[in-house]
C-alpha positions in Angstrom: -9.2 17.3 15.8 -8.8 13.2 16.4 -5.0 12.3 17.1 -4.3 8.8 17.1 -1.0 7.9 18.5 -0.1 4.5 17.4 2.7 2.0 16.9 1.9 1.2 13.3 -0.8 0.7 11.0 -2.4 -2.6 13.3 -2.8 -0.3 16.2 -4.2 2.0 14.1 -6.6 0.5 12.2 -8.4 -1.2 15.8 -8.1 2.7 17.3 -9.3 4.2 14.2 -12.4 2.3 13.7 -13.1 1.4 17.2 -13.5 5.8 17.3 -15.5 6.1 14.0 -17.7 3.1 15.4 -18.1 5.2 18.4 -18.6 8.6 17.2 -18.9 8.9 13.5 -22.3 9.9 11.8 -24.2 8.5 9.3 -24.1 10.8 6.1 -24.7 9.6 2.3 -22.5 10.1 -0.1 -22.7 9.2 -4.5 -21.6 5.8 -3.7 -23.3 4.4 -0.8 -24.1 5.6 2.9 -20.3 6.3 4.9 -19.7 7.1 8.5 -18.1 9.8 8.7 -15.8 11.1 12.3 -17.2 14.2 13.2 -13.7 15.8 13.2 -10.3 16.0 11.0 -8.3 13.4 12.3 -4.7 12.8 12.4 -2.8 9.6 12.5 0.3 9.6 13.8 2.7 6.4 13.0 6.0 5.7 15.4 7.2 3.0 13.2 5.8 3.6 9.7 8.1 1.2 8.3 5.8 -1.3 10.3 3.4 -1.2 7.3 1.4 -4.7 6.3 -1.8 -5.0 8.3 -2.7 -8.7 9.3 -6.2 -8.3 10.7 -8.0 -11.5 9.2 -11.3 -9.1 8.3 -9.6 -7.0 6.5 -7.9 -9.4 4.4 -5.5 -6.9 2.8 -4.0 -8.1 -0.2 -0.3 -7.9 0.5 0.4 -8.5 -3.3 -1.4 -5.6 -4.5 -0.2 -3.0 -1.6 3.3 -3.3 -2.7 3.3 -3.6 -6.2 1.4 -0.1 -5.8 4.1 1.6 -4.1 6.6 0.0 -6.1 4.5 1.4 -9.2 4.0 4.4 -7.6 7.9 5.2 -7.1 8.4 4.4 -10.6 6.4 7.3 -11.4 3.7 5.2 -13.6 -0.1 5.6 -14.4 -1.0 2.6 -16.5 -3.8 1.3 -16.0 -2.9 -2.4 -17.2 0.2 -3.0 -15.3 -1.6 -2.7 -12.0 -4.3 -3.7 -12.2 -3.2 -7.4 -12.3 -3.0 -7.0 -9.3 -6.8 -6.1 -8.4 -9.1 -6.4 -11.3 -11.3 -3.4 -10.0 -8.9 -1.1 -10.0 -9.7 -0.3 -13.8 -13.1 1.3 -12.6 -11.7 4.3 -11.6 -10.0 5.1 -14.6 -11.9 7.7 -17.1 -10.2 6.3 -20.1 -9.4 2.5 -19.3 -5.6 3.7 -20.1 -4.5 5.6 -17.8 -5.5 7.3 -14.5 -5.4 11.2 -13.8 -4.6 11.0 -10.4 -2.2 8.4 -10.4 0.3 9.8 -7.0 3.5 8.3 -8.5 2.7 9.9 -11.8 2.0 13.4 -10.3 5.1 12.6 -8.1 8.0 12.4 -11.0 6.2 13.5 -14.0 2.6 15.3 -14.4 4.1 19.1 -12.8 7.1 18.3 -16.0 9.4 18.1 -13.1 10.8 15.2 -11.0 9.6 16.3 -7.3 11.2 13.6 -5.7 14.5 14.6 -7.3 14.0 18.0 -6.2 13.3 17.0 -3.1 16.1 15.1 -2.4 18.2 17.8 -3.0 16.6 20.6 -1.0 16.3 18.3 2.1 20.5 17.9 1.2 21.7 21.2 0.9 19.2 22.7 3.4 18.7 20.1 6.3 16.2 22.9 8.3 13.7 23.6 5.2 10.3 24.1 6.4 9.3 24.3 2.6 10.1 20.8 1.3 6.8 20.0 0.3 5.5 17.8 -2.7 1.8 18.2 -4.5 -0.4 15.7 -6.1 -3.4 17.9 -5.9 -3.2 20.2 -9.6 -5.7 22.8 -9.2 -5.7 23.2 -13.6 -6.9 19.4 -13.6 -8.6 18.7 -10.8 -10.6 21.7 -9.2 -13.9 22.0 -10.5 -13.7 19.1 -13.2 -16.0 16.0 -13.7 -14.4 12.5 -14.1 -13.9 9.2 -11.6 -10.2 10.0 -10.4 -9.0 12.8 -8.6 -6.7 12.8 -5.5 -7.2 12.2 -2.4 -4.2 12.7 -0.9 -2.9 16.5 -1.9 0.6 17.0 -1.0 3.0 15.6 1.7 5.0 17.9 3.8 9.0 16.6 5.0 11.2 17.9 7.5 14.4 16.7 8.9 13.9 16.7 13.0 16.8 15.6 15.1 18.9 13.9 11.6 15.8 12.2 10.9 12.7 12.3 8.7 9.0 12.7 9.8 6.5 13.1 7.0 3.0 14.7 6.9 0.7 13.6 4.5 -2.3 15.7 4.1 -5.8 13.7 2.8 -8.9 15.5 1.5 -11.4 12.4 1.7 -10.0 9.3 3.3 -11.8 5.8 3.5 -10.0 4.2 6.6 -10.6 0.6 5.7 -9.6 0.8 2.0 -6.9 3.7 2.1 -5.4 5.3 5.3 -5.0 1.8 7.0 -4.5 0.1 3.7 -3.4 0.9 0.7 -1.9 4.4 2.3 -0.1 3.0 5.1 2.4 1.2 2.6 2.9 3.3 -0.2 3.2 7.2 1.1 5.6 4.6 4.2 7.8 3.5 1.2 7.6 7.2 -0.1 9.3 8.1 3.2 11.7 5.2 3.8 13.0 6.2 0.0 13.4 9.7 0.4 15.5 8.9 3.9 17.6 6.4 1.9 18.4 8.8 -0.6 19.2 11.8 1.9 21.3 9.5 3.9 18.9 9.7 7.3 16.7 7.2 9.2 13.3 7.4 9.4 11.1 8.9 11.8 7.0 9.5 12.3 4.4 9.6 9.6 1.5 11.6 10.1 -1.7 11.3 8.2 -4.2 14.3 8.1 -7.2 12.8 7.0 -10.1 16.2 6.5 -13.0 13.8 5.9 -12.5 10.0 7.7 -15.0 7.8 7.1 -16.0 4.1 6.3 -18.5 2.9 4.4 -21.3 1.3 6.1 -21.8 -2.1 3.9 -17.9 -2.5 4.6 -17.6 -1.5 8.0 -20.4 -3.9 8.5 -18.7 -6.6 7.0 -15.3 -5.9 8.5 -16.8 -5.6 12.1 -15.4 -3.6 14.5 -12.0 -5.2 15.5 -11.2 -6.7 18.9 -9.3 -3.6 21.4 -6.1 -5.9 22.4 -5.3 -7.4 18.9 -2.0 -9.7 19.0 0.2 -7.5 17.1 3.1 -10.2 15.3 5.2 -6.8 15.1 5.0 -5.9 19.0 5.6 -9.9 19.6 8.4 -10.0 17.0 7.2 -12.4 15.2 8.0 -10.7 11.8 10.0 -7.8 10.9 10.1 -4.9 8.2 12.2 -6.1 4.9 14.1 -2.7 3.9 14.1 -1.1 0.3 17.3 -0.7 1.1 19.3 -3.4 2.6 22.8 -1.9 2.3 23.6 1.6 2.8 27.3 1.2 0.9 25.2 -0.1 -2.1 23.1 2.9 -2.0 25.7 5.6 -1.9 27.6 3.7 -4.6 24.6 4.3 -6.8 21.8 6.8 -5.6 19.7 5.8 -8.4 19.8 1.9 -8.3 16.6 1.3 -6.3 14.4 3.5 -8.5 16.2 2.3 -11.7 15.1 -1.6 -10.8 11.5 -0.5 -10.0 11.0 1.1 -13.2 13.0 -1.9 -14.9 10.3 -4.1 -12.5 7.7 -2.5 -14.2 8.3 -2.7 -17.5 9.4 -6.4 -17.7 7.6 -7.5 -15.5 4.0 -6.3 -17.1 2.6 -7.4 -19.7 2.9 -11.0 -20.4 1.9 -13.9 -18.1 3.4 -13.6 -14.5 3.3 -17.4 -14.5 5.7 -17.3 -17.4 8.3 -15.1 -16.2 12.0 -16.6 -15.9 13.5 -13.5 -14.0 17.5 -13.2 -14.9 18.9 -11.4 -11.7 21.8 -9.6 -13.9 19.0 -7.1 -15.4 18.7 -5.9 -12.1 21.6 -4.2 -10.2 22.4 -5.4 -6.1 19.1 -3.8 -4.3 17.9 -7.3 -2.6 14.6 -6.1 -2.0 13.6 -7.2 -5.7 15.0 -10.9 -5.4 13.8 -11.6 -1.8 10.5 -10.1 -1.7 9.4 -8.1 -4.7 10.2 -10.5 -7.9 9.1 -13.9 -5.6 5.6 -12.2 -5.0 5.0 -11.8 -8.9 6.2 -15.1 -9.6 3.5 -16.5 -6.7 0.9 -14.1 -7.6 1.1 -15.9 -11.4 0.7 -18.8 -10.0 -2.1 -17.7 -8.3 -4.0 -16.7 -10.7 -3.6 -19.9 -12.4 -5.4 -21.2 -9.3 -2.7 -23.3 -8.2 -2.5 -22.0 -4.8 -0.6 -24.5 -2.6 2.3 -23.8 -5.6 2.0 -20.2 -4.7 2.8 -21.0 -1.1 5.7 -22.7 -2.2 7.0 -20.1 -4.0 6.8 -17.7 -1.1 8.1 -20.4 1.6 10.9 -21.0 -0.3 12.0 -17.8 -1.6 11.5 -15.2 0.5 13.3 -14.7 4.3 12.0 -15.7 7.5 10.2 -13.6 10.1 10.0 -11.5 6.6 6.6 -9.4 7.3 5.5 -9.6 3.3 6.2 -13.4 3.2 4.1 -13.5 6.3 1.2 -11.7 5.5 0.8 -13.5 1.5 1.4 -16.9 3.3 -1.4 -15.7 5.3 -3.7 -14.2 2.3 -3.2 -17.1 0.3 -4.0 -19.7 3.0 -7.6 -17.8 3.1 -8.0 -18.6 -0.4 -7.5 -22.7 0.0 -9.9 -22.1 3.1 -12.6 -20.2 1.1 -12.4 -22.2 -1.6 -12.4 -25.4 0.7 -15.8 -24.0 2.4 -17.2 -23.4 -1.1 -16.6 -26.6 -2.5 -18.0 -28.1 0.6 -21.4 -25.9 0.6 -21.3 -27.0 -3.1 -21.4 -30.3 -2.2 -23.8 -30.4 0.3 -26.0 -28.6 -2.0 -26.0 -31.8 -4.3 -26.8 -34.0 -2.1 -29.8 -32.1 -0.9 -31.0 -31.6 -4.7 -30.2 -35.7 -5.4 -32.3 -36.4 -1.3 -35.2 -34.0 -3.3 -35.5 -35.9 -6.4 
């Protein structure tokens, strides 16, 4: 097996495919050619908490990676809701309504049992457990069926090492460039930053066993392979982790006030216009994480989509703390967009001129 000790998910990602590049194999798969490592390999995570990567190639879309683990703690698997936040995300839905293996779903609700609940408790009461372990994978649902969505990721294994909590998460099939160093590095890193609120403990390593780890080709192609001394604004402190929870007083007062305003989140904030939303702070109760990153990153993704993108900036600039690694990273993401959009209104234009030269 592949260990990959890292700092966070930037060091990661430039390990990681810098060792596929050098020693993964070619194989097909039923979507396209994928080079594949020859062995499991496990990512290991000092500071998971460290979770929005900034490499320029990847362009990750910070809006969409946390509105999925925000959606995911609520326990949802709507298709809509989500996927205004990538349009492409419907695909893998068998009935356009809902997906099967939605993790937040199979989390709180598919096993007709809260296991994040249950979890909390056990890792309360019995601090050593070596059997506090949630499951995604459903062997009635999953093994052996035929469909689009079934899980990746199969279960996640806690344990409370020196009044702190690592977190093993254990991956079937994992694409590197769309899910362990994307969208998996923020929302099973939110999974664990919850669970340690709620048991009252800091957080410690995350570990990701990944069975089959692979990149496609066309996208590892158009990624590239990324340079092996990356500037990393989390070593150089140029931005810092925003907390889910900002004040541990808050939290005791009321174990269930950060889950109650992401399942509020999603229900008012999902189904009419983002643009249009005129948030009133007193729905919510005192977790800031809502008014300084999450409800200010709806609000600018509306814009957004309206195209008005120097208004989205705005929004972020304006509302969202400094050195703040989200309001960072969609500063950065939305910056592209002017930049595209610049370039393609310039090749645009130079194409006129050549047809006007021709005639």
């Amino acid at each position: 097996m592949k260990v990959i000790l890292s700092r966070n998910v930037n060091e990661a990602y430039v390990v990681g495919l810098r060792s596929l590049d050098a020693y993964g194999d070619i194989q097909d798969s039923r979507v396209g050619q994928t080079k594949v490592h020859p062995y499991p390999v496990s990512t290991v995570y000092a500071y998971p908490c460290e979770r929005v990567l900034f490499n320029e190639k990847r362009d990750a879309n910070p809006f969409f990676h946390l509105m999925e683990g925000l959606w995911m703690l609520a326990g949802c698997n709507d298709v809509e809701w989500i996927s205004r936040y990538n349009n492409t995300f419907s695909q893998f839905s068998d009935n356009g309504i809902t997906f099967n293996a939605a993790y937040g779903y199979r989390w709180r609700k598919h096993f007709n049992r809260d296991q994040l609940d249950e979890l909390v408790k056990m890792l309360k009461d019995e601090p050593n457990t070596r059997r506090a372990v949630i499951s995604m994978w459903d062997p009635y649902a999953d093994f052996n069926q035929s469909g689009k969505d079934f899980p990746c990721n199969l279960n996640i294994a806690f344990r409370i090492r020196k009044d702190k909590l690592t977190m093993t998460v254990f991956n079937r099939s994992n694409d590197i460039i769309w899910g362990a160093y994307g969208a998996n590095a923020v929302h099973m890193s939110m999974l664990q930053e919850y669970i340690a609120a709620r048991v009252g403990i800091e957080i410690d390593r995350y570990t990701q066993v990944s069975n089959d780890y692979h990149a496609y080709v066309e996208v590892l192609n158009r990624v590239g392979i990324p340079d092996p001394h990356p500037m990393d604004p989390y070593e150089m402190q140029e931005v810092k982790p925003y907390p889910l929870i900002n004040d541990p007083a808050i939290w005791k007062e009321n174990l269930d006030c950060f889950i109650a305003d992401t399942a509020l989140f999603h229900k008012w904030c999902g189904y009419s216009s983002p643009a249009n939303y005129k948030f009133d702070m007193k729905r919510f109760s005192l977790t800031p994480f809502f008014s300084d990153i999450a409800i200010p990153m709806v609000r600018a993704w509306g814009v957004y989509k309206k195209k008005d993108y120097k208004a989205a900036i705005t929004i972020i600039t304006e509302n969202m703390p400094d050195k703040c690694d989200w309001k960072v990273a969609c500063r950065a993401w939305l910056l592209r967009r002017i930049e595209r959009n610049a370039t393609r209104n310039a090749e645009k234009g130079r194409g006129r001129q050549k047809v006007a030269h021709d005639n």
